[in-house]
DSSP file (Angstrom, degrees, kcal/mol; ACC not computed):
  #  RESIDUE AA STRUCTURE BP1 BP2  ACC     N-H-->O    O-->H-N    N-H-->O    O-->H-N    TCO  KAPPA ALPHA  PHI   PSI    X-CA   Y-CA   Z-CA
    1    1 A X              0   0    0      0, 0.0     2,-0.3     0, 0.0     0, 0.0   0.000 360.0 360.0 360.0 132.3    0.0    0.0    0.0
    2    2 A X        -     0   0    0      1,-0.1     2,-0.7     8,-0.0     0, 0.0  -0.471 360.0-134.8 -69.4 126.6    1.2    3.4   -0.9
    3    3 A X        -     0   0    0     -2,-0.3     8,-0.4     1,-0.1    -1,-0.1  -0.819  24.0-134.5-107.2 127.9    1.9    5.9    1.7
    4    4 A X        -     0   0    0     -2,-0.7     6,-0.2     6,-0.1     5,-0.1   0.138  25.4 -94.0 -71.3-178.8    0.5    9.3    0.9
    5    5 A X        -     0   0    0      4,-2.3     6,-0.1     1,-0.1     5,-0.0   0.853  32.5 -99.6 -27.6-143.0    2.3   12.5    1.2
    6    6 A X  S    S+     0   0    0      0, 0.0    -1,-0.1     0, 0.0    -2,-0.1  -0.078 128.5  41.8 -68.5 -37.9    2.5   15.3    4.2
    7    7 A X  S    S-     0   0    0      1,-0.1    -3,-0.1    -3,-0.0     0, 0.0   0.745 130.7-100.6 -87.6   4.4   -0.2   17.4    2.0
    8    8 A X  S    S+     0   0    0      1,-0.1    -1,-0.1    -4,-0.0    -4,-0.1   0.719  79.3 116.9 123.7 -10.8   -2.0   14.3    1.3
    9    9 A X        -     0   0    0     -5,-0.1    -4,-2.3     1,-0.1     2,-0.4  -0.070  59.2-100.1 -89.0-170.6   -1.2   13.1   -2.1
   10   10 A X        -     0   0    0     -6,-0.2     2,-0.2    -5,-0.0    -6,-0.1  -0.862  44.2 -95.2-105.6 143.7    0.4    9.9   -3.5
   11   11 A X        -     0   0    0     -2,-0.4     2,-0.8    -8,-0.4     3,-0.0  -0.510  24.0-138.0 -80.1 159.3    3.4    9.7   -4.4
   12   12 A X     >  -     0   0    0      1,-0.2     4,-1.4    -2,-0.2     3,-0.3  -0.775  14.6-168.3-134.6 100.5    4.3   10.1   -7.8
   13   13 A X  H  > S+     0   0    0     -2,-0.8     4,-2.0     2,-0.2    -1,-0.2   0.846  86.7  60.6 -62.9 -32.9    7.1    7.4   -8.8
   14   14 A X  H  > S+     0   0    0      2,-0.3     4,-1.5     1,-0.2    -1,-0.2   0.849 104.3  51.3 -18.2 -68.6    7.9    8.9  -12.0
   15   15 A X  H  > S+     0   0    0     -3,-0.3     4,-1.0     1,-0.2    -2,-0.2   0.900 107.7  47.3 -29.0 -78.5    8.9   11.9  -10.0
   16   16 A X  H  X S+     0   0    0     -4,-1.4     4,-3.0     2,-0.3     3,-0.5   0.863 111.2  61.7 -46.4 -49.5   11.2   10.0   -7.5
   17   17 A X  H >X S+     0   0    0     -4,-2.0     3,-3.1     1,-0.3     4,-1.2   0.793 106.0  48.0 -47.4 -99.4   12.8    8.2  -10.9
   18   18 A X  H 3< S+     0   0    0     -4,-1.5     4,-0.4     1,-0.3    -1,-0.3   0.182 107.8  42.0 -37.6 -13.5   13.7   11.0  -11.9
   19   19 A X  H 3X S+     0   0    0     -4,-1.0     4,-1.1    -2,-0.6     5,-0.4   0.789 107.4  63.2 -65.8 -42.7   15.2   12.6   -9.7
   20   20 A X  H <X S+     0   0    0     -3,-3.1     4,-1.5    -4,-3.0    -2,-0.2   0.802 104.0  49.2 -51.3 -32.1   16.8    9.9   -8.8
   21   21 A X  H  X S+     0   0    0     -4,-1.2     4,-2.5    -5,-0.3    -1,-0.2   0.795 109.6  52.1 -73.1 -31.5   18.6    9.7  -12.4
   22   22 A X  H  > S+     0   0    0     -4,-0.4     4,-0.8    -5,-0.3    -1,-0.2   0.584 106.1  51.3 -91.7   6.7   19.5   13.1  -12.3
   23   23 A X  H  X S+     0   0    0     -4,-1.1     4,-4.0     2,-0.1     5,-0.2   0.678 117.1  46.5 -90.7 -42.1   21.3   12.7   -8.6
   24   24 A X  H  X S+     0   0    0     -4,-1.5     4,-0.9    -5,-0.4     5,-0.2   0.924 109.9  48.5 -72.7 -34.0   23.0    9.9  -10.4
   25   25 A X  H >X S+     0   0    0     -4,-2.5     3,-4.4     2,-0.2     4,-4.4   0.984 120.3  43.3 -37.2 -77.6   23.9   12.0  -13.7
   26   26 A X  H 3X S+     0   0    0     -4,-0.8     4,-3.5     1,-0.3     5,-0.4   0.753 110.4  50.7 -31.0 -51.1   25.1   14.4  -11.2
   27   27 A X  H 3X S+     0   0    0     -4,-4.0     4,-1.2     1,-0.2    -1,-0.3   0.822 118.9  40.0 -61.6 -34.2   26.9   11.8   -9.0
   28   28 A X  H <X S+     0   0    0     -3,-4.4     4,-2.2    -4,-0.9     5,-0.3   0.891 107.3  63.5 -94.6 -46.8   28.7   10.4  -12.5
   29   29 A X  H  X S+     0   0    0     -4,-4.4     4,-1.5     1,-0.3    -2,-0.2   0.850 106.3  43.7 -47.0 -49.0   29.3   13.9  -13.8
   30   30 A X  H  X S+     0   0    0     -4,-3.5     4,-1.1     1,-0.2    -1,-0.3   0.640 115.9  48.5 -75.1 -23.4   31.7   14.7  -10.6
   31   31 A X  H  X S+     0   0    0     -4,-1.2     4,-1.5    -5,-0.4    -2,-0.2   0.849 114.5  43.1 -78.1 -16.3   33.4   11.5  -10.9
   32   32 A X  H  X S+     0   0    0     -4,-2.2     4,-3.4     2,-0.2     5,-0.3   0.931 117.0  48.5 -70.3 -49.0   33.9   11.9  -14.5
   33   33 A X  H  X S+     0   0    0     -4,-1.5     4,-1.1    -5,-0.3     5,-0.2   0.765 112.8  47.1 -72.3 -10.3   35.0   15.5  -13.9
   34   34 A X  H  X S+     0   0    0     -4,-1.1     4,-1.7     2,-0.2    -1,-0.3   0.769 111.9  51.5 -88.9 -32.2   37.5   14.5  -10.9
   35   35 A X  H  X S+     0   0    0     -4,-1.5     4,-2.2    -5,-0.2    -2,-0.2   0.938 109.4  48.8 -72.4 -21.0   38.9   11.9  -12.9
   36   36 A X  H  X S+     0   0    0     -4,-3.4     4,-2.2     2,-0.2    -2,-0.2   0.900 113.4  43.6 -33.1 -64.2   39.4   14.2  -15.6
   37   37 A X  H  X S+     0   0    0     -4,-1.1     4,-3.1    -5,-0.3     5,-0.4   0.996 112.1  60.5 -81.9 -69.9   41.0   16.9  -13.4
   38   38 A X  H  X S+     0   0    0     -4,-1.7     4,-1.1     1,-0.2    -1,-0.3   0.839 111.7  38.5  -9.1 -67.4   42.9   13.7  -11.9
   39   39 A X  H  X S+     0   0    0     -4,-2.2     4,-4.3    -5,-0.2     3,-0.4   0.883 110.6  56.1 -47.3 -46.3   44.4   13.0  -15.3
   40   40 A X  H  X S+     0   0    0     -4,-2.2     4,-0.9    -3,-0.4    -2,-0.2   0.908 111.2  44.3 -74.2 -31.5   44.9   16.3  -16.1
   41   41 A X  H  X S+     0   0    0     -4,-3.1     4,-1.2     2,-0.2    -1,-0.3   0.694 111.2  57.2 -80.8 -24.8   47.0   16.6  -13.0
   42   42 A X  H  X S+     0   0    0     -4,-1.1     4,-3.8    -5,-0.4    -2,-0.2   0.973 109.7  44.0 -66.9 -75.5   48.7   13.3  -13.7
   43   43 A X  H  X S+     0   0    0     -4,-4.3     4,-1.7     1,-0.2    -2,-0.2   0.637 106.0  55.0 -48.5 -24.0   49.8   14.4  -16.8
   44   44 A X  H  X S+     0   0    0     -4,-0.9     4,-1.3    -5,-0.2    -1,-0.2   0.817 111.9  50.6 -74.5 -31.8   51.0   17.8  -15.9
   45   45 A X  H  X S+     0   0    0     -4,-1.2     4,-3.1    -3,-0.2     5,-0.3   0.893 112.5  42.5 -75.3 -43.4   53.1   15.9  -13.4
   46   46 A X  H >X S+     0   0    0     -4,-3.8     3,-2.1     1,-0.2     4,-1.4   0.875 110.4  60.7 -69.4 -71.7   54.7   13.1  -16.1
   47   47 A X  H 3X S+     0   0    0     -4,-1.7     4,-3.1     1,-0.3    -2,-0.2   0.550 109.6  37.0 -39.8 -54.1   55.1   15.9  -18.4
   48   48 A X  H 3X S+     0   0    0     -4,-1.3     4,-6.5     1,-0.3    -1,-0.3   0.944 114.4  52.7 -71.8 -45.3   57.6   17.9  -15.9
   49   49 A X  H <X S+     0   0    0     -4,-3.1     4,-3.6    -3,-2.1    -1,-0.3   0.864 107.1  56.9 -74.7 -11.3   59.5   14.8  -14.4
   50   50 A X  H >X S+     0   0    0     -4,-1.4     4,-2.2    -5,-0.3     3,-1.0   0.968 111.9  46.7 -88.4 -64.1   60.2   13.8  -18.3
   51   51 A X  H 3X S+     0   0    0     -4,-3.1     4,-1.8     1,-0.3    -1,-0.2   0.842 109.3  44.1 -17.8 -68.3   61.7   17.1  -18.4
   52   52 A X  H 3X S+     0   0    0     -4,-6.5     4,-2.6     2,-0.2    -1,-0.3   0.839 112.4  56.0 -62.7 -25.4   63.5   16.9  -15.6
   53   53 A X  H XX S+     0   0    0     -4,-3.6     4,-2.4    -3,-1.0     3,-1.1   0.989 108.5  56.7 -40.0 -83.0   64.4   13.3  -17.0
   54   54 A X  H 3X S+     0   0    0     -4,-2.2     4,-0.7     1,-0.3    -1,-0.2   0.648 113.3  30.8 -30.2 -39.9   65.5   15.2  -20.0
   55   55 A X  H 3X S+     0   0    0     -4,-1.8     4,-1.7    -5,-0.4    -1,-0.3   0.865 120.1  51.4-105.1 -23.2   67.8   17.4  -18.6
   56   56 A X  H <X S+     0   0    0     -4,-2.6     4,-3.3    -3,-1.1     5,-0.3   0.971 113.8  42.2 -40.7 -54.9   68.9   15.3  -16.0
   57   57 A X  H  X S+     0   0    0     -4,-2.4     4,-1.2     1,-0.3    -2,-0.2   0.866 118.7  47.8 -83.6 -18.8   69.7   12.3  -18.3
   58   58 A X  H  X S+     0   0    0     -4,-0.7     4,-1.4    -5,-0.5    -1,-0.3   0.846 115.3  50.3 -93.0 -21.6   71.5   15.2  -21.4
   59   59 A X  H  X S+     0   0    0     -4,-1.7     4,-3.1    -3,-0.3    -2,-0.2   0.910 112.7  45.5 -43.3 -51.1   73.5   16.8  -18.0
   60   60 A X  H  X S+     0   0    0     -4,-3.3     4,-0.8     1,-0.2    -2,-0.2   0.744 114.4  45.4 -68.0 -30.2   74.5   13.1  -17.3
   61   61 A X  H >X S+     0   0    0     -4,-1.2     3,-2.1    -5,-0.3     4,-0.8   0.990 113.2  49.6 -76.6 -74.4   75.5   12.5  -20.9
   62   62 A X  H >X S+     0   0    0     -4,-1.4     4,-2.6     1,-0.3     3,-2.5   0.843 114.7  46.3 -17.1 -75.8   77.6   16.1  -21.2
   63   63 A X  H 3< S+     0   0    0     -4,-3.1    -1,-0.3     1,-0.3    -2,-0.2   0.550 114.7  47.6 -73.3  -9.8   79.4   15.0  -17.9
   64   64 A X  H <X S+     0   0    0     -3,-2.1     4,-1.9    -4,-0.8    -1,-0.3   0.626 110.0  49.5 -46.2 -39.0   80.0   11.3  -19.5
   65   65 A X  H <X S+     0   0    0     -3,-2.5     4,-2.1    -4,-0.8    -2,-0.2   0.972 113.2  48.9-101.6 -64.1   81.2   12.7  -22.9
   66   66 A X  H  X S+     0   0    0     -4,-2.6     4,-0.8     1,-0.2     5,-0.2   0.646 110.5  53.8 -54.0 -16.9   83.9   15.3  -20.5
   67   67 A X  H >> S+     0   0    0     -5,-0.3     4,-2.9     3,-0.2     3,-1.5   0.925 115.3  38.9 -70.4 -79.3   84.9   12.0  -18.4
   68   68 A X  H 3X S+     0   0    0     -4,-1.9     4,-2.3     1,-0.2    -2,-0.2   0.868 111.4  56.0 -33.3 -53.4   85.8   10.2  -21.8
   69   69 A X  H 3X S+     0   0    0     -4,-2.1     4,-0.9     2,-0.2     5,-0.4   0.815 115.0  34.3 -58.5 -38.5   87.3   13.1  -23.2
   70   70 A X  H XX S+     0   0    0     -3,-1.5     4,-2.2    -4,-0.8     3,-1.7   0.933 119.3  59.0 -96.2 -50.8   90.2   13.8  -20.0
   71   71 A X  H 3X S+     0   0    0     -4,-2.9     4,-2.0     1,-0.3    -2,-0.2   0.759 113.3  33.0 -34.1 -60.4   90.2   10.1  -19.8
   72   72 A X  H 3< S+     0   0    0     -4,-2.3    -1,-0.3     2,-0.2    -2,-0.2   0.491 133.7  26.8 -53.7 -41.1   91.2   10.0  -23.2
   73   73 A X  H XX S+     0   0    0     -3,-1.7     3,-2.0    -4,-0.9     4,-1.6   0.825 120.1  60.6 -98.3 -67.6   93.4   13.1  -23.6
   74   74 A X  H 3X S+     0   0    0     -4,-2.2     4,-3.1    -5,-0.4     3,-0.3   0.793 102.7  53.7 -40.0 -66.4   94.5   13.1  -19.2
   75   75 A X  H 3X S+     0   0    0     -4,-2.0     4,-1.8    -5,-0.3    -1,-0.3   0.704 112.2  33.7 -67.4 -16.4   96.2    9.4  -19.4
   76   76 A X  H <> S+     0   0    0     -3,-2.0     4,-2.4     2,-0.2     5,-0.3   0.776 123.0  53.4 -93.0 -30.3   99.2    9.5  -22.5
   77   77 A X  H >X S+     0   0    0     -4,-1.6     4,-3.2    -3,-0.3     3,-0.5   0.996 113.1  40.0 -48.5 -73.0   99.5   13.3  -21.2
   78   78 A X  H 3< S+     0   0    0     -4,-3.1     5,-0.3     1,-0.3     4,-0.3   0.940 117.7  47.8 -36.5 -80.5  100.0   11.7  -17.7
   79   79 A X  H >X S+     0   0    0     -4,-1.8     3,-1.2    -5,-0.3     4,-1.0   0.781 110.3  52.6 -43.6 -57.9  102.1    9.0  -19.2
   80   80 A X  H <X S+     0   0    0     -4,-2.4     4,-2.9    -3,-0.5     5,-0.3   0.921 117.4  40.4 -70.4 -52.3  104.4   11.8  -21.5
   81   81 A X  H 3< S+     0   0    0     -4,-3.2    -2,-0.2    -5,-0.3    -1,-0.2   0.406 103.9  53.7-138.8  67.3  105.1   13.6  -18.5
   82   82 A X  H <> S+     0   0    0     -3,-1.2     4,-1.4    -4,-0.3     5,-0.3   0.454 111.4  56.8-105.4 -12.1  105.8   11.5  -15.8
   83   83 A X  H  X S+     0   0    0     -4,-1.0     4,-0.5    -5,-0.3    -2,-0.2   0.831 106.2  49.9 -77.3 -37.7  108.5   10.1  -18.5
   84   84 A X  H >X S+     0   0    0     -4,-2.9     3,-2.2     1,-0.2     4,-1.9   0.963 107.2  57.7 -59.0 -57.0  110.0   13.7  -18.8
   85   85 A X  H 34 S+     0   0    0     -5,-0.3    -2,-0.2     1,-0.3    -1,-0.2   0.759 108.8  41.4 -63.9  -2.0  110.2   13.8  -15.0
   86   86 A X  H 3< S+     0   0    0     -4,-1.4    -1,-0.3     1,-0.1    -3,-0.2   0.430 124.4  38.2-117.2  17.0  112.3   10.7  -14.6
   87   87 A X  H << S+     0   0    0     -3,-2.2     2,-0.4    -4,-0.5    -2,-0.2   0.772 110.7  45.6-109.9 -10.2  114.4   11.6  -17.3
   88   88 A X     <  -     0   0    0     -4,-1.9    -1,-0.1    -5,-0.1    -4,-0.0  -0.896  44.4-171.1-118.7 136.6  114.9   14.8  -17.4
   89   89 A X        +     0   0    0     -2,-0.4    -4,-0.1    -3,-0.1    -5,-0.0   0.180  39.7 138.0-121.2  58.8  115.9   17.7  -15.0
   90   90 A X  S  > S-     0   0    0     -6,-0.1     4,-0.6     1,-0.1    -2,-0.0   0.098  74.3 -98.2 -71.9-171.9  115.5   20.3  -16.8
   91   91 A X  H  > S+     0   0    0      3,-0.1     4,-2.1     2,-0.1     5,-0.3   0.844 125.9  46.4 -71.4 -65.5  113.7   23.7  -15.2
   92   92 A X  H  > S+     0   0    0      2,-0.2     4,-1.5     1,-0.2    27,-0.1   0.934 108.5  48.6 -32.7 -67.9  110.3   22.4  -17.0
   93   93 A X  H  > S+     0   0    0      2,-0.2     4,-2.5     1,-0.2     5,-0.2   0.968 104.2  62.4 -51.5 -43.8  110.5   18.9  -16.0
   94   94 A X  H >< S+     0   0    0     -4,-0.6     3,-0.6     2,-0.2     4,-0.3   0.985 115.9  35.5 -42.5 -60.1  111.2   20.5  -12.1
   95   95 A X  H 3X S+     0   0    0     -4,-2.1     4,-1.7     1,-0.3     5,-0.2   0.713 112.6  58.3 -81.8 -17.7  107.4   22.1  -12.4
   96   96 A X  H 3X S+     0   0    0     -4,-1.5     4,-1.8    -5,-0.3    -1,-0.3   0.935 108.6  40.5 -63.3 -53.9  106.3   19.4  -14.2
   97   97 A X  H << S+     0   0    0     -4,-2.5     4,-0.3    -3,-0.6    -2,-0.2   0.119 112.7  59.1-110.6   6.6  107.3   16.9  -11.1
   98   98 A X  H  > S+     0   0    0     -4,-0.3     4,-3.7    -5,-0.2    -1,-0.2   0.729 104.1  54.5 -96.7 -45.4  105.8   19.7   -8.6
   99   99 A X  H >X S+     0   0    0     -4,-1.7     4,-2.3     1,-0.2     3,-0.8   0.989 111.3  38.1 -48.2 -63.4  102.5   19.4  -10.4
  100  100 A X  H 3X S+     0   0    0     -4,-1.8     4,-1.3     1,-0.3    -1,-0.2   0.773 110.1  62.6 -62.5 -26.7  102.1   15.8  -10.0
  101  101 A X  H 3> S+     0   0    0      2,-0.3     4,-1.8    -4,-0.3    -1,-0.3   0.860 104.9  49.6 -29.3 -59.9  103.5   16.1   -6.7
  102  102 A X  H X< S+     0   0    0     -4,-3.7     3,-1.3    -3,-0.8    -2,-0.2   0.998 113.4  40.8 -49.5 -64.5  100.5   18.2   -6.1
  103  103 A X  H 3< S+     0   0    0     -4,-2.3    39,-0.4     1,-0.2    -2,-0.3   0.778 106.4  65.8 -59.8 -18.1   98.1   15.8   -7.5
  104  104 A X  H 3< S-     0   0    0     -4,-1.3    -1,-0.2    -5,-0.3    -3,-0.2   0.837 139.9 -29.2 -63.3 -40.0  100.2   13.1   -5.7
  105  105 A X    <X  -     0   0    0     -4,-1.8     4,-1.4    -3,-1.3    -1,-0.2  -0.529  58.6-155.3-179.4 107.3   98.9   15.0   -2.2
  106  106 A X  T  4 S+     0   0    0      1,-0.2     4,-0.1    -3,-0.2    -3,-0.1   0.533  86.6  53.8 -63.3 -15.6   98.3   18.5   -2.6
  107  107 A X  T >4 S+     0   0    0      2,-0.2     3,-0.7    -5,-0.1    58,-0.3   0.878 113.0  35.9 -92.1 -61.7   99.0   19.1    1.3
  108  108 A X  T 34 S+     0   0    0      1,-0.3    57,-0.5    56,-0.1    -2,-0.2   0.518 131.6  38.2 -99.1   3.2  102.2   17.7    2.0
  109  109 A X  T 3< S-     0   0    0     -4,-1.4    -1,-0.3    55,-0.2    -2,-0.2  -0.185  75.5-170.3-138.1  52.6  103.3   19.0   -1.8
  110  110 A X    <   -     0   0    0     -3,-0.7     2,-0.3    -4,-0.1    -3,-0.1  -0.065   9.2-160.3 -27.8 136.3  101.6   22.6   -2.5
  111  111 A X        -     0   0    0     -5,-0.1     2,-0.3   -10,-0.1    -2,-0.1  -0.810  11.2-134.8-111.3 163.5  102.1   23.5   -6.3
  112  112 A X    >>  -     0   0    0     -2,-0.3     3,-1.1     1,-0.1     4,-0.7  -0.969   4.0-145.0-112.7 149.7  101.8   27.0   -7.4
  113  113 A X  T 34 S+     0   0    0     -2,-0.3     4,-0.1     1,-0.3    -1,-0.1   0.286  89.5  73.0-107.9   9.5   99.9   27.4  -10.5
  114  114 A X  T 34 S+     0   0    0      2,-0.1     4,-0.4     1,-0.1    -1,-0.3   0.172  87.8  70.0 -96.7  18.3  102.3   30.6  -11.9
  115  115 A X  T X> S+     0   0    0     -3,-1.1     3,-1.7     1,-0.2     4,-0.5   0.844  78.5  67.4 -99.0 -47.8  104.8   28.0  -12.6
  116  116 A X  T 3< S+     0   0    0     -4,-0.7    -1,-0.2     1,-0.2    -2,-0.1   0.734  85.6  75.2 -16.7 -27.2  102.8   26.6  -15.3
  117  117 A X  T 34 S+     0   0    0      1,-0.2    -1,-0.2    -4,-0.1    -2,-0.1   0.917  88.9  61.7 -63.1 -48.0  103.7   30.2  -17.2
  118  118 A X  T <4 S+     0   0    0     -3,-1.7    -1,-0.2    -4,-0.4    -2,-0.2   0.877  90.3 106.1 -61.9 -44.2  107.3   28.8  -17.8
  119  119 A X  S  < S-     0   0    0     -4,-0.5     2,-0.0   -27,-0.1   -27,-0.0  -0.010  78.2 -96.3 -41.6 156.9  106.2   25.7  -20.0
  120  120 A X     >  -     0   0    0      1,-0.1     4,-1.1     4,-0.0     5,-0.2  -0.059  35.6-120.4 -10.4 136.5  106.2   24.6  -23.4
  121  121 A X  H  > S+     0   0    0      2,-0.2     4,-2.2     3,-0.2     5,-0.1   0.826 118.4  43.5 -38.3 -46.3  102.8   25.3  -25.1
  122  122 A X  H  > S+     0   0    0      2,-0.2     4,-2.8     1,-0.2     5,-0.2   1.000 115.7  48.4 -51.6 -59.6  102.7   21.1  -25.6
  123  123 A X  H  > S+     0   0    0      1,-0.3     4,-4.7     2,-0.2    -1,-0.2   0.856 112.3  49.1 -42.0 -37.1  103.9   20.6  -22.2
  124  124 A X  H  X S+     0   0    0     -4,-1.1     4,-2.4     2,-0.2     5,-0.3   0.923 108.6  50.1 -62.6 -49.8  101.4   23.0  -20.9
  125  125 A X  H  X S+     0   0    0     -4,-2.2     4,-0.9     2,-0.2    -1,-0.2   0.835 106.8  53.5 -78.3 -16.2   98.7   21.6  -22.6
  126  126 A X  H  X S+     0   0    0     -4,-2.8     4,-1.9     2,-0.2     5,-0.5   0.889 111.3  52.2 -58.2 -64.3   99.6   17.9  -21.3
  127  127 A X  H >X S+     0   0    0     -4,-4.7     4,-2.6     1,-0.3     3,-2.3   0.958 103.1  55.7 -51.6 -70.9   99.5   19.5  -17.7
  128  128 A X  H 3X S+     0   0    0     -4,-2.4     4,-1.4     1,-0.2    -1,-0.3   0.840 110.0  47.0 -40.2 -44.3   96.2   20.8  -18.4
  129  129 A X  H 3< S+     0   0    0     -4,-0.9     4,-0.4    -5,-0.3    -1,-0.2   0.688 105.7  51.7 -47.6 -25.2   94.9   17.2  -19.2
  130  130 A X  H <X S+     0   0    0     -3,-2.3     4,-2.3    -4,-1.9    -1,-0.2   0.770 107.3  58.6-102.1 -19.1   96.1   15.4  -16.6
  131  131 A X  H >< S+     0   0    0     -4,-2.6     3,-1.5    -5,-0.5     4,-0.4   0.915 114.2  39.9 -40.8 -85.1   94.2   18.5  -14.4
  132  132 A X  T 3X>S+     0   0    0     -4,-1.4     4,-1.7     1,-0.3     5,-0.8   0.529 113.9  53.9 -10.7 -37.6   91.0   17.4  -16.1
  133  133 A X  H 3>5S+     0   0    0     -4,-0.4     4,-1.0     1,-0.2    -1,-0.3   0.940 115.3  39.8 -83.3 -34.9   91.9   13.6  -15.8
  134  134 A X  H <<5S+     0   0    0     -4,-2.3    -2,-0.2    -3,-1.5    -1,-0.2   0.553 128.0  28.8 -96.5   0.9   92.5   14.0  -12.0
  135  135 A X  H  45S+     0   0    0     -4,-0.4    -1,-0.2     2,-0.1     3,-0.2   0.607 130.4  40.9-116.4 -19.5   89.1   16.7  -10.9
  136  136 A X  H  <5S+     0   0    0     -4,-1.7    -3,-0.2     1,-0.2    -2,-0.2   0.833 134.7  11.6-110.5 -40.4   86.9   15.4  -13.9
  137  137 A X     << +     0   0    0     -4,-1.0     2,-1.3    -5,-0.8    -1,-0.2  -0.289  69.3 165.4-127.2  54.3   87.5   11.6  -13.9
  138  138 A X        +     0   0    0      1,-0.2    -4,-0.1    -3,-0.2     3,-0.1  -0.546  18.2 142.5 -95.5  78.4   89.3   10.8  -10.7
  139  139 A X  S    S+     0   0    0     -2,-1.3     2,-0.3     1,-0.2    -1,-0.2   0.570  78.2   7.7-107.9   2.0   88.8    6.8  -10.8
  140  140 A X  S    S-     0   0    0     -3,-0.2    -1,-0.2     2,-0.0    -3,-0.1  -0.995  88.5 -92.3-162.3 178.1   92.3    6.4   -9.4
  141  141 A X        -     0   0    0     -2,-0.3     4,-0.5     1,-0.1   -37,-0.1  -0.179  46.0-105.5 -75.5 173.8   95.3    8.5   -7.9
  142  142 A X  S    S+     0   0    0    -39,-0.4   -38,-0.1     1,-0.2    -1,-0.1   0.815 116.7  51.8 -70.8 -31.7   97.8    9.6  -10.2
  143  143 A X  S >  S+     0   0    0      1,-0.2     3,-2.3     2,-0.1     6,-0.2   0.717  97.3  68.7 -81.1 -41.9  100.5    7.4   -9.3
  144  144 A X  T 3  S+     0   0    0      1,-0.3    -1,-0.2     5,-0.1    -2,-0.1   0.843  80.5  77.2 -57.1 -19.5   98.2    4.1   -9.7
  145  145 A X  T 3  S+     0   0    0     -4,-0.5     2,-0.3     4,-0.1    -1,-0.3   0.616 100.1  52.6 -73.2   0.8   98.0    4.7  -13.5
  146  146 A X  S X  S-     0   0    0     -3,-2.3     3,-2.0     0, 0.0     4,-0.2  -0.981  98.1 -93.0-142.8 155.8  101.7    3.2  -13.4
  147  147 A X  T 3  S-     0   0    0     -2,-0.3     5,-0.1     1,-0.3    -2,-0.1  -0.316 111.4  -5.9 -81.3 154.7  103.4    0.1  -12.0
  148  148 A X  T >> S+     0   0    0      1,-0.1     4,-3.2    -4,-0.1     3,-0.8   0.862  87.7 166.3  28.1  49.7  104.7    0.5   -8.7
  149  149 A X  H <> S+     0   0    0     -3,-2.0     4,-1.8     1,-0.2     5,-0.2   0.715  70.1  59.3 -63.7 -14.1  103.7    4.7   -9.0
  150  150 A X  H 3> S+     0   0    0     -4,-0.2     4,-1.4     1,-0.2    -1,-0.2   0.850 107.1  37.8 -93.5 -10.6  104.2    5.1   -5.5
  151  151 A X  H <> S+     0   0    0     -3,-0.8     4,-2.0     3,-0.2    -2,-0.2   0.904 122.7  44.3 -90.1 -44.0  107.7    4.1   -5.1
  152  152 A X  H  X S+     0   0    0     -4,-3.2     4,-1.6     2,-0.2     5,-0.4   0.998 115.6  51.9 -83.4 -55.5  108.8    5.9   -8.8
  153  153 A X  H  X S+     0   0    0     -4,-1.8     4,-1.8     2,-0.2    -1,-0.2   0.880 107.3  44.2 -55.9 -33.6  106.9    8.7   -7.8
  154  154 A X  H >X S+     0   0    0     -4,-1.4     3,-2.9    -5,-0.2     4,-1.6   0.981 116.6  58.1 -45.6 -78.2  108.7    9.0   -4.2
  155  155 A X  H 3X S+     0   0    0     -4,-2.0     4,-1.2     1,-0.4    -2,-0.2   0.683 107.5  41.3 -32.6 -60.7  111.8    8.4   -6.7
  156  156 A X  H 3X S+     0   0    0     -4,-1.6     4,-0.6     2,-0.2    -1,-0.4   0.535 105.7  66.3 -82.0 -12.2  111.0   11.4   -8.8
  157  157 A X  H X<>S+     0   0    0     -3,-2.9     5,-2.6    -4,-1.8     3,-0.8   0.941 107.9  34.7 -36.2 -80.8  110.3   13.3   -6.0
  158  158 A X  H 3<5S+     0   0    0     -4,-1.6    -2,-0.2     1,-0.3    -3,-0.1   0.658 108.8  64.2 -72.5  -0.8  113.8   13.3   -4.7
  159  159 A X  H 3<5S+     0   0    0     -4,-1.2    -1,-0.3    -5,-0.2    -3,-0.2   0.783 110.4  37.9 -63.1 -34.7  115.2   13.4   -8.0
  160  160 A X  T <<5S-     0   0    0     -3,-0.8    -2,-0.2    -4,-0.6    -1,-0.1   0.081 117.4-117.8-109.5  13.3  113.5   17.2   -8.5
  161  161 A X  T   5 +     0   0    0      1,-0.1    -3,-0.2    -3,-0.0     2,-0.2   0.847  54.1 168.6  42.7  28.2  114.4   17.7   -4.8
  162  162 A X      < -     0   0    0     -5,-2.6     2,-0.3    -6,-0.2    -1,-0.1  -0.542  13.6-173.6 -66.1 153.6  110.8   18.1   -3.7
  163  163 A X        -     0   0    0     -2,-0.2     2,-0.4   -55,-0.1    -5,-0.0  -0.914  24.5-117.0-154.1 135.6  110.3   18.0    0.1
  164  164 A X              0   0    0     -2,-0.3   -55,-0.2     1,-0.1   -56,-0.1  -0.886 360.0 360.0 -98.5 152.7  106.4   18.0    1.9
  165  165 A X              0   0    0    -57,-0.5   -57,-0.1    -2,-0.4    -1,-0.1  -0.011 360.0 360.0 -82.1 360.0  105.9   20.8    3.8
C-alpha cells in the first residue's frame, strides 16, 4: 500500500525516478569530472619529471662525454710527462714533477699554479689534461696509472728535490 504524502497526495514514482537519475547524472558527472582533473594533474606531473628526465639524463650524458674526453686526452698526457720527470731535469721537468706532486697529495706537496707560465705550449697543454683527468674523472690517484707509481713517484720526487711541507 502506498503511503501518501504530508499534504495528502500519493506519491508520484515517476517523479522519484527521476530525480533519482538526475542525482546519479550528477553523481557520475563529478566522478567523470574529478577523474578528468585527476588525469589532467597526472599528466602535468609526467610531463615535468620527463623534463626533468630530460635534462637530467642530457647533463649526465655532457658530464659522461667530459669523463671520456680527460680520460682519453688526461692518461698519455700523464704517461708523457711523468716520462719527462724521470728523465729529465730540466727547469720544465722540475714544475712538471711539482705538479704531479701536487696531485700526488696536494697538502704535504703545494704547487703553485704561476709556474705553469714557464712551460712549453705542448707541455702545458699535457699538464692541463692530466688536471682534467684527476678533478673530472678521478677513478684512481695519479700514481696508480703506473706500476709500482708510489715508489717511482717518491723516486722522482727526490730526484726534482721536492720536500712536503
Amino acid at each position: 500500500m502506498e503511503q501518501s504524502q504530508p499534504d495528502g497526495t500519493a506519491p508520484n514514482r515517476a517523479g522519484f525516478l527521476a530525480a533519482g537519475n538526475q542525482n546519479a547524472h550528477r553523481a557520475e558527472s563529478e566522478h567523470e569530472m574529478t577523474t578528468r582533473a585527476k588525469q589532467r594533474v597526472i599528466s602535468t606531473e609526467n610531463e615535468v619529471i620527463e623534463n626533468l628526465d630530460d635534462a637530467f639524463f642530457k647533463q649526465m650524458r655532457v658530464y659522461e662525454e667530459a669523463v671520456e674526453k680527460a680520460t682519453s686526452d688526461g692518461v698519455p698526457a700523464l704517461r708523457r710527462l711523468f716520462s719527462l720527470c724521470e728523465s729529465s731535469d730540466t727547469g720544465q721537468a722540475r714544475a712538471v714533477a711539482r705538479l704531479l706532486a701536487g696531485l700526488y697529495n696536494s697538502r704535504a706537496y703545494p704547487f703553485q699554479l704561476t709556474q705553469l707560465r714557464a712551460l712549453d705550449l705542448k707541455i702545458h697543454a699535457d699538464c692541463m689534461s692530466v688536471i682534467a683527468l684527476d678533478s673530472i674523472a678521478p677513478k684512481q690517484e695519479v700514481h696508480e696509472y703506473f706500476e709500482d707509481g708510489n715508489r717511482r713517484f717518491q723516486c722522482m720526487f727526490k730526484a726534482h728535490g721536492i720536500e712536503p711541507v
